[in-house]
C-alpha positions as CSV (number, residue, x, y, z in Angstrom):
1,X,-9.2,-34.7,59.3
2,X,-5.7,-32.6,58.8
3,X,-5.9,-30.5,56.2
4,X,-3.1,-31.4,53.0
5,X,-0.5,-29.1,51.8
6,X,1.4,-30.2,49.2
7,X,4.9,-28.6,48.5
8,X,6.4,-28.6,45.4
9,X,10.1,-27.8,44.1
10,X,12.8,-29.0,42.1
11,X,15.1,-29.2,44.6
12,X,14.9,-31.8,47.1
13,X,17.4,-30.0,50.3
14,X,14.3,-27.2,49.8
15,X,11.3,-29.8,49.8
16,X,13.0,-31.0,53.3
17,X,13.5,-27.6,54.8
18,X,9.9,-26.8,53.7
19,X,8.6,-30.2,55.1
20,X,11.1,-29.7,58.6
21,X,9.9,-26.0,59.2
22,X,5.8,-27.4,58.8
23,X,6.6,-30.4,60.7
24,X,5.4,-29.0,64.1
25,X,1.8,-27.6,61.9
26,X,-1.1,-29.6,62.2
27,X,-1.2,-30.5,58.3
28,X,-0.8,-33.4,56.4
29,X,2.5,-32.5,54.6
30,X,3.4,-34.1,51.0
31,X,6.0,-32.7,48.6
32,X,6.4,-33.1,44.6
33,X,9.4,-32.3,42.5
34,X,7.8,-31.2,39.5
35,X,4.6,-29.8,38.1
36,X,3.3,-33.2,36.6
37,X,4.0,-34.8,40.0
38,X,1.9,-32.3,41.6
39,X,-0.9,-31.9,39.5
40,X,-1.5,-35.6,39.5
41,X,-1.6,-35.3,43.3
42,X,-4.2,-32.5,42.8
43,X,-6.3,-34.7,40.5
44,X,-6.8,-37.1,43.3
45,X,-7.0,-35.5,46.3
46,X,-8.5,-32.4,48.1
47,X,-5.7,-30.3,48.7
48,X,-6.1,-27.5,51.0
49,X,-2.7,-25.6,50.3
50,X,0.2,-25.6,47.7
51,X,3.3,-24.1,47.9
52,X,5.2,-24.0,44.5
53,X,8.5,-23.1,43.2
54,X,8.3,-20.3,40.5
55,X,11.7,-21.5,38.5
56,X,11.2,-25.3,38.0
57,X,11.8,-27.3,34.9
58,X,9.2,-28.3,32.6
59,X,6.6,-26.4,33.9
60,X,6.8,-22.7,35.7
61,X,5.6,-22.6,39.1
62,X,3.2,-19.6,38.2
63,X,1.4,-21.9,34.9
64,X,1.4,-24.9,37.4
65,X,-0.7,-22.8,39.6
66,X,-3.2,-21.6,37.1
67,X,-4.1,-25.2,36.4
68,X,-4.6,-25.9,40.1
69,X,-6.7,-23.3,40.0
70,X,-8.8,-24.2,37.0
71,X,-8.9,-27.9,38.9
72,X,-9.7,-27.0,42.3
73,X,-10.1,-23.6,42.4
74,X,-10.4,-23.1,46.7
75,X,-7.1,-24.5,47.0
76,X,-4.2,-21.8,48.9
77,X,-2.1,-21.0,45.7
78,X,1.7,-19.5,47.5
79,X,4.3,-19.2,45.0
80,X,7.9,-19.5,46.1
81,X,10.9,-17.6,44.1
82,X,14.8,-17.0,44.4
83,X,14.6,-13.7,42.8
84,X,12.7,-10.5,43.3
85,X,11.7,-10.6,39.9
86,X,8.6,-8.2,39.4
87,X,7.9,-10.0,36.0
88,X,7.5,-13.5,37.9
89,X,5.3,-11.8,40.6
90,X,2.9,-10.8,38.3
91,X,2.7,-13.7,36.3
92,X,1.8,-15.4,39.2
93,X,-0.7,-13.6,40.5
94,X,-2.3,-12.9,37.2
95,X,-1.7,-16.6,35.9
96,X,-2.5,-18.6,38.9
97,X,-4.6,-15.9,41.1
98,X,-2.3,-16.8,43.9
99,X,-2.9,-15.6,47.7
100,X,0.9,-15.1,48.6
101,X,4.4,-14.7,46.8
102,X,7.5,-15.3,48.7
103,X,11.2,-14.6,48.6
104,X,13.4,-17.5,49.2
105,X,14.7,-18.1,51.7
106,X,11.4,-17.0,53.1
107,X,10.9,-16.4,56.6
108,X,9.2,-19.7,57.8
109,X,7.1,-18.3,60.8
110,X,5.4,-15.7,58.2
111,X,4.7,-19.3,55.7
112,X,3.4,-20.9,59.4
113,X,1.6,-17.8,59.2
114,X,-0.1,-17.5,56.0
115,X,-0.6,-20.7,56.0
116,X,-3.0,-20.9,59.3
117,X,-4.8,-17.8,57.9
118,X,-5.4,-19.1,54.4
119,X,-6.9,-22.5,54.9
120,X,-9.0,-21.3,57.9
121,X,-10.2,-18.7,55.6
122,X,-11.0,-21.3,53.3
123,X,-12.7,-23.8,55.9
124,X,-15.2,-21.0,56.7
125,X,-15.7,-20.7,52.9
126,X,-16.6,-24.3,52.9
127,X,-19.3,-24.0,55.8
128,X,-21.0,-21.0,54.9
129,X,-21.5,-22.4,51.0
130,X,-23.1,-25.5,53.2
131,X,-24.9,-23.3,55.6
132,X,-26.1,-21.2,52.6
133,X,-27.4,-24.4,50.8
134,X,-28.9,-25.5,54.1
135,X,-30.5,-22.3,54.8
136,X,-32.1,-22.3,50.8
137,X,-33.2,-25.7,51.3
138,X,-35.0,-25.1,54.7
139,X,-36.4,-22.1,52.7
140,X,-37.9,-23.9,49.8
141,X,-39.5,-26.8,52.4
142,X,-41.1,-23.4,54.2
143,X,-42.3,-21.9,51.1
144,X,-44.0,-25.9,50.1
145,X,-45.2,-26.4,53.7
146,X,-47.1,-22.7,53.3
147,X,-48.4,-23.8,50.3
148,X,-50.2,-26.6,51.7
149,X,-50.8,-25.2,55.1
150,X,-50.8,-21.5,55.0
151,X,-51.1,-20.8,58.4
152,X,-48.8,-23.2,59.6
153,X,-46.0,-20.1,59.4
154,X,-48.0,-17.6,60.4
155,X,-47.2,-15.5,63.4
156,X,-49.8,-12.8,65.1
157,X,-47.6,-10.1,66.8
158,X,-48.4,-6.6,68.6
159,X,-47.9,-3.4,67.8
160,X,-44.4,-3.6,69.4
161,X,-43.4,-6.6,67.4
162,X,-43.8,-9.2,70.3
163,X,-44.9,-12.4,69.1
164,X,-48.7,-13.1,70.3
165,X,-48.7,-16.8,72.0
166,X,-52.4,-18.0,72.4
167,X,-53.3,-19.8,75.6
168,X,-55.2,-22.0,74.6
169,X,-54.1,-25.8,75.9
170,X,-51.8,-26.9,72.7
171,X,-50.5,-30.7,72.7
172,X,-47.2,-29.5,71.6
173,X,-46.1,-32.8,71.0
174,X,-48.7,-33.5,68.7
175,X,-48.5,-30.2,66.9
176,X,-44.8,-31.0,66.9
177,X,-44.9,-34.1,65.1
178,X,-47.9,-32.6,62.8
179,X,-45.0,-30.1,61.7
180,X,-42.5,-33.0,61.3
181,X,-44.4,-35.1,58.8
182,X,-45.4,-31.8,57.1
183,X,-41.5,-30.8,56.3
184,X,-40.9,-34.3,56.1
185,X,-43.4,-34.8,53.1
186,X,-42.3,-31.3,51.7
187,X,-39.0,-32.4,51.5
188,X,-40.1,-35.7,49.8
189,X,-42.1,-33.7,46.9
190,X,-38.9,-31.2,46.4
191,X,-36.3,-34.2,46.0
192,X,-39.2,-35.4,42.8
């Protein structure tokens, strides 16, 4: 599935320029033309990226993304401003703890850029929180399974660490299946 940026700015010749300079990006590309507009859009969909205005009416683009942050708080904040304004820089990045600030006219490929870094940063953030909860799932199943089978995790090794392998005959399908309906039953009693 692409991932969604969402651009948002007052001025509708920007939004365009924004969406033609993305066009060629593998992202799903919407655009808002206020702050209300966009964080209804954010309440109802997984946005991976938004690029806002700083100077809009209504709503200032650095307050707009504090909220987004507060609502979906992985989501690529990247401010956009006419002015080098130190005083709107640091509103935004204290305000909406925003990844990048840009000049307009920005320099599109250094957007492109950002852009690509950010939300691929942000996918790997996504699968190691689900590898993480995998791994402390798996974990917990272990620590049930040695509970009610101690030595099913045991492992004899030598003095240089190798792992000792007895030679006995072993129907390792058997034992296999033994070891499935074991994590199979632990898992049952951790869902209770």
């Amino acid at each position: 599935m692409k991932a969604t940026v969402l651009l948002v700015d007052d001025d509708p010749n920007v939004l365009d320029a924004l969406r033609r300079s993305l066009r060629h990006e593998s992202y799903a590309i919407h655009g808002a033309a206020n702050a209300a507009e966009a964080l209804a859009f954010v309440g109802h969909r997984d946005v991976a990226a938004i690029v806002s205005d700083e100077s809009m009416p209504g709503m200032r683009g650095a307050a707009l993304l504090e909220r987004v942050r507060r609502m979906s708080p992985d989501t690529v904040r990247i401010i956009l401003t006419g002015h080098r304004d130190f005083d709107a820089a640091m509103r935004a990045i204290n305000l909406g703890e925003v990844d990048r600030f840009f000049v307009k006219p920005c320099d599109t490929a250094e957007l492109k850029r950002a852009l690509r870094q950010l939300i691929a940063e942000r996918a790997l953030q996504h699968h190691s929180r689900r590898l993480l909860g995998t791994v402390r799932s798996q974990a917990r199943i272990l620590e049930s399974l040695e509970q009610d089978t101690p030595w099913i995790t045991a492992i004899e090794r030598t003095r240089d660490g190798s792992i000792v392998i007895d030679d006995s005959p072993v129907d390792l399908e058997s034992l296999l299946a033994e070891i499935e309906d074991e994590i199979e039953r632990a898992a049952c009693r951790s869902a209770d």
